[in-house]
C-alpha positions in Angstrom: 10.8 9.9 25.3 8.7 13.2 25.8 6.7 14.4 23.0 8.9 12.5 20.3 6.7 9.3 20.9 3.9 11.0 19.2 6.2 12.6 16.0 5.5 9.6 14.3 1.7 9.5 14.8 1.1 12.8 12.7 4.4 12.4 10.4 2.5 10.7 7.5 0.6 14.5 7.0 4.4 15.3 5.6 3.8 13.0 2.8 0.3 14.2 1.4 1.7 17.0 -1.2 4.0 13.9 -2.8 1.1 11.6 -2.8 -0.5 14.1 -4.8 2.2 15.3 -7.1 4.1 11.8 -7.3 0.5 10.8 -9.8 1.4 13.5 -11.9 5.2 14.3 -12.1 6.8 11.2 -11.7 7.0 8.2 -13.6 4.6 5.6 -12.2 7.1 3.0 -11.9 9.2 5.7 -9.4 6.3 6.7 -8.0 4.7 3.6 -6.7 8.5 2.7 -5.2 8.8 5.7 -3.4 5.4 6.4 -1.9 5.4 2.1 -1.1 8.4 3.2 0.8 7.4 5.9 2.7 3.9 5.2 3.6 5.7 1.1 5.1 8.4 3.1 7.4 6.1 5.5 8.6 3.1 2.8 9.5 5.8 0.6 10.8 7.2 3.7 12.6 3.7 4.9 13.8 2.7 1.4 15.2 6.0 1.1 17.5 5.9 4.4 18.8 1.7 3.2 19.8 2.6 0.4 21.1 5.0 1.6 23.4 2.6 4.3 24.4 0.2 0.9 25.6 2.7 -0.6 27.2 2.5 2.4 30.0 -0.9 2.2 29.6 -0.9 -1.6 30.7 1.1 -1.2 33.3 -1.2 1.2 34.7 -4.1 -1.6 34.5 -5.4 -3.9 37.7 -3.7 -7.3 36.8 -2.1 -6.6 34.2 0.4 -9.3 33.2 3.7 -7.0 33.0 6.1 -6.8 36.2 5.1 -4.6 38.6 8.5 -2.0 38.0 6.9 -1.1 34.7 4.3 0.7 36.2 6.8 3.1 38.4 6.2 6.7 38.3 9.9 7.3 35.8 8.4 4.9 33.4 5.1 6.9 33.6 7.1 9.5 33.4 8.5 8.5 29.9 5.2 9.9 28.0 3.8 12.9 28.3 0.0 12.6 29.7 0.4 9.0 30.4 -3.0 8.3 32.1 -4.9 9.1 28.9 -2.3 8.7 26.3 -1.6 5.6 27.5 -5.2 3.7 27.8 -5.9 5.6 24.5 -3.3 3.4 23.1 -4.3 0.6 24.1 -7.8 0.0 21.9 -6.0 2.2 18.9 -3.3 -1.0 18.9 -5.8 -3.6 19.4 -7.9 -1.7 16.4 -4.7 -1.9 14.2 -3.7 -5.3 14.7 -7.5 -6.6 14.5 -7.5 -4.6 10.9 -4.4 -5.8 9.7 -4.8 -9.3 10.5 -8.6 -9.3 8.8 -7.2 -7.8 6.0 -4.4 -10.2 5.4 -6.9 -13.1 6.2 -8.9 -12.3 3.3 -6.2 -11.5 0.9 -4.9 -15.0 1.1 -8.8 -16.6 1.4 -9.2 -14.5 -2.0 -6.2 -16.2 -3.4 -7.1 -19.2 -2.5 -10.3 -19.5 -3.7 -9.3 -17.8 -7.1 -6.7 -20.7 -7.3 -9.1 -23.5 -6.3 -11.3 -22.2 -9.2 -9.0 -22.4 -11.9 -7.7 -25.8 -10.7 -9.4 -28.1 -13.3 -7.7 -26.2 -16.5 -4.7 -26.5 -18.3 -1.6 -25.3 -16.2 -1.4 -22.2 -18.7 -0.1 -18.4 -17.9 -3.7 -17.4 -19.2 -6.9 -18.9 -18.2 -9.7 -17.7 -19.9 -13.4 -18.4 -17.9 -16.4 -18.7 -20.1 -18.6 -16.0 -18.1 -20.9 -13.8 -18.7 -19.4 -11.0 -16.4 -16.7 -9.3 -18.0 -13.6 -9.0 -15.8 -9.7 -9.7 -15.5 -7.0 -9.5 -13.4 -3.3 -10.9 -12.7 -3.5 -13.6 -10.0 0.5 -14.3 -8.3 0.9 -17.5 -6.6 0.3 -21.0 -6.3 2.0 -23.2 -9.0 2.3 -20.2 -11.6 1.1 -16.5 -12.0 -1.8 -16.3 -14.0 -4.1 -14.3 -15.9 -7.6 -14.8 -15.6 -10.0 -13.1 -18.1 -13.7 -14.3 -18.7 -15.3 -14.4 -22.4 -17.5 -11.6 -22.0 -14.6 -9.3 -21.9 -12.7 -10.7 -24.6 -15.9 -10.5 -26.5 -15.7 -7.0 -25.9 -12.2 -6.2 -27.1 -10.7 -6.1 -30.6 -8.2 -8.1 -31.4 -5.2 -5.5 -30.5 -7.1 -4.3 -27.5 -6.8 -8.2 -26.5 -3.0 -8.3 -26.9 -2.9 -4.8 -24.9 -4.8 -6.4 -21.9 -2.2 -9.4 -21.5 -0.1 -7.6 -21.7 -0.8 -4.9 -19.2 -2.2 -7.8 -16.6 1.2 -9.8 -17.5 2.8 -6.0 -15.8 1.2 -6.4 -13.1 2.6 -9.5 -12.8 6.3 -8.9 -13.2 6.7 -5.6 -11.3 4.5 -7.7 -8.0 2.4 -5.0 -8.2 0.3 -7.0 -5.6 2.7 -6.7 -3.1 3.4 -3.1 -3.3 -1.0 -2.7 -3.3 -1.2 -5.0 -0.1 1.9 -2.9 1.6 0.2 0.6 1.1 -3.2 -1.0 2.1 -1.5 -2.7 5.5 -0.3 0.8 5.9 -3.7 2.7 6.1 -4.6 0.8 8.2 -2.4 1.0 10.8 -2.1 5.0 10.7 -5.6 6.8 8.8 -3.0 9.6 8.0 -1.5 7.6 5.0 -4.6 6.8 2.9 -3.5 9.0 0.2 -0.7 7.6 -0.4 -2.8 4.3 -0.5 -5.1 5.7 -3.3 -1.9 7.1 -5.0 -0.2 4.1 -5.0 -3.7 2.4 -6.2 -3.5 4.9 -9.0 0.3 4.8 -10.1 0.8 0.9 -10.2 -2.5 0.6 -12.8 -0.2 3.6 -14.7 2.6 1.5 -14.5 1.4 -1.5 -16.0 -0.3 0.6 -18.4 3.1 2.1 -19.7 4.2 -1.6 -19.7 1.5 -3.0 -21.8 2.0 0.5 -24.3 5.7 -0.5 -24.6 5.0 -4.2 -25.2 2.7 -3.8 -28.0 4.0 -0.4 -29.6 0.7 1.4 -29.7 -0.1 3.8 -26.7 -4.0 4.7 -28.3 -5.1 0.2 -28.0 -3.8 0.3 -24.5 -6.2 3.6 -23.9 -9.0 1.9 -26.2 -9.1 -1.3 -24.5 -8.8 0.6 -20.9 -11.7 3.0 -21.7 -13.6 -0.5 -22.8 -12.8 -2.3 -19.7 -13.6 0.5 -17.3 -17.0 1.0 -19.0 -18.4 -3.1 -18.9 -16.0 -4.6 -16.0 -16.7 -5.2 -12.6 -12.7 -4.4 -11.6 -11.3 -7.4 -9.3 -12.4 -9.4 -5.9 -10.2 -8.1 -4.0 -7.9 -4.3 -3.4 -4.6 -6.2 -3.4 -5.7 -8.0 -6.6 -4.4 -5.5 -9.8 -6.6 -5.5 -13.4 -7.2 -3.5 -16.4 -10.4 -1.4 -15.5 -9.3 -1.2 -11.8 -8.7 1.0 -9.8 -7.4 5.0 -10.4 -9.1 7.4 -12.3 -9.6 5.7 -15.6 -10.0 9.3 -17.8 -6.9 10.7 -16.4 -5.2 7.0 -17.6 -6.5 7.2 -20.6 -5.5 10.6 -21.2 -1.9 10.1 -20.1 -1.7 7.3 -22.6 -2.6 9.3 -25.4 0.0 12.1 -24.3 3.9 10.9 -24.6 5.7 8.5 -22.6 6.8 9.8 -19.0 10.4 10.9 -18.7 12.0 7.4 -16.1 14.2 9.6 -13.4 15.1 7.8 -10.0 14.7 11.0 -8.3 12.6 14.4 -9.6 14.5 17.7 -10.0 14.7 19.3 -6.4 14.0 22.8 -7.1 10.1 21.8 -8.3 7.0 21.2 -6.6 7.3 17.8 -6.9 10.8 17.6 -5.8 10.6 19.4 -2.4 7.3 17.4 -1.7 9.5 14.7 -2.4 12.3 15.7 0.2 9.2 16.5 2.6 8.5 13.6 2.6 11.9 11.8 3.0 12.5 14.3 6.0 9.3 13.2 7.3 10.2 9.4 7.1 13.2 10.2 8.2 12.4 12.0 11.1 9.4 9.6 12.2 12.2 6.8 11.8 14.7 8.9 13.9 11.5 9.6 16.7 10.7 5.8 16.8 14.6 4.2 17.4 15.0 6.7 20.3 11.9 6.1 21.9 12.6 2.6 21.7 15.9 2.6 23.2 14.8 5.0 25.8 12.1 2.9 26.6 13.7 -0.2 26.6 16.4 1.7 29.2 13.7 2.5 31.5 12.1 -0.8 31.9 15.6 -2.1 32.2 16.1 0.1 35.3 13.0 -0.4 37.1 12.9 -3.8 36.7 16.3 -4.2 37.6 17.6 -6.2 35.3 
């Protein structure tokens, strides 16, 4: 495997000048697609690559429950500095999937408990909470998606502002924004390198759903109005992976877009701009770390096969 077991450990740095440029060149719908994408293959990349890196380090372990070939000098062989590389690997993994797994846990508890609350009302796509904290957010899931708003922001909002806030929470809704949110955030935390594609993605799915709502009810400046409102009495949402109005990205730079003109939809950016060779950067990048894992998988997976004897 050499050093190519590593590429895809430091890979994600390729994707930092698109996380960057993807918030302000592209359109957000494009954007959170691509850098959801890019930052899943690499973190998927970047976690086999480790955890073939710990299986050498196991094998070098007193007791260790693999079969005795796997610890042979040509499987140590197989990665470069395997005394320290591999025992290295072996909390970093342990850190991942302890991270990951915590993270996922208290998604769904989050869910759950959202959907336990609103059990007693009417089955309805909106349910409005009589509260005196001002919030809302899309919740996916159980019987129906929902929208859950409490009075105190309503009470906030005029009567346009109102129709600009379903409809930018009914967005998030439709495009599953919460999936693409809990993707990037699974990401992170399996390799540190792709937190700014994390916060970009953060960013360009509340600019999404913004464009969305401004489309829906025909006027760009009550979709800014109500956003500036939100942001300024709102608490956001209880959870990351959970999308609302006021939350997160930097709610001046959405308000400003919103009061500029729509953003051009391409599939692709124009590949002799900034944005466009960060783009292939980072498609070379993913491409690379995907080429780096695959071979050190099969290389791997020949070596145990040989000194096990199979």
């Amino acid at each position: 495997m050499g050093v190519f077991v590593f590429l895809p450990l430091v890979l994600p740095l390729t994707a930092w000048p698109i996380a960057r440029l993807a918030e302000q060149h592209l359109h957000p719908r494009t954007a959170t697609r691509l850098l959801t994408a890019v930052a899943a293959v690499m973190a998927l990349c970047s976690t086999l690559c480790l955890a073939l890196v710990m299986v050498v380090g196991t094998a070098q372990l007193p007791g260790n429950p693999l079969p005795d070939g796997w610890s042979d000098p040509e499987v140590r062989a197989a990665v470069p500095h395997d005394e320290v590389a591999g025992k290295a690997a072996i909390p970093a993994l342990c850190a991942v999937v302890a991270a990951s797994a915590r993270a996922l846990w208290r998604h769904g508890r989050v869910r759950r408990r959202a959907h336990r609350a609103l059990a007693g009302l009417p089955g309805t796509s909106v349910a409005v909470l009589p509260d005196d904290v001002p919030y809302a957010y899309a919740l996916p899931g159980g019987r129906r998606d929902r929208v859950v708003v409490s009075t105190a922001l309503l009470d906030c909002l005029e009567p346009g502002e109102r129709r600009a806030l379903f409809a930018h929470e009914r967005a998030h809704l439709a495009a599953r924004h919460h999936r693409f949110l809990l993707a990037v955030r699974l990401a992170a935390l399996a390799n540190p390198f792709l937190r700014p594609l994390r916060t970009a993605v953060a960013y360009t799915a509340e600019r999404w759903a913004d464009e969305a709502a401004a489309r829906a009810v025909g006027d760009r400046r009550s979709v800014a109005t109500a956003i500036g409102k939100a942001a300024l009495v709102s608490r956001g949402t209880p959870v990351a992976t959970l999308a609302g109005l006021a939350a997160p990205g930097p709610v001046p730079r959405r308000v400003a877009a919103l009061l500029g003109p729509a953003p051009a939809a391409r599939t692709w950016p124009p590949v002799f701009t900034s944005v466009g060779l960060a783009a292939w950067a980072a498609a070379a990048g993913t491409a690379v770390s995907a080429m780096s894992s695959a071979n050190a998988a099969v290389t791997m997976f020949l070596i145990l096969r040989t000194a096990t004897h199979l």
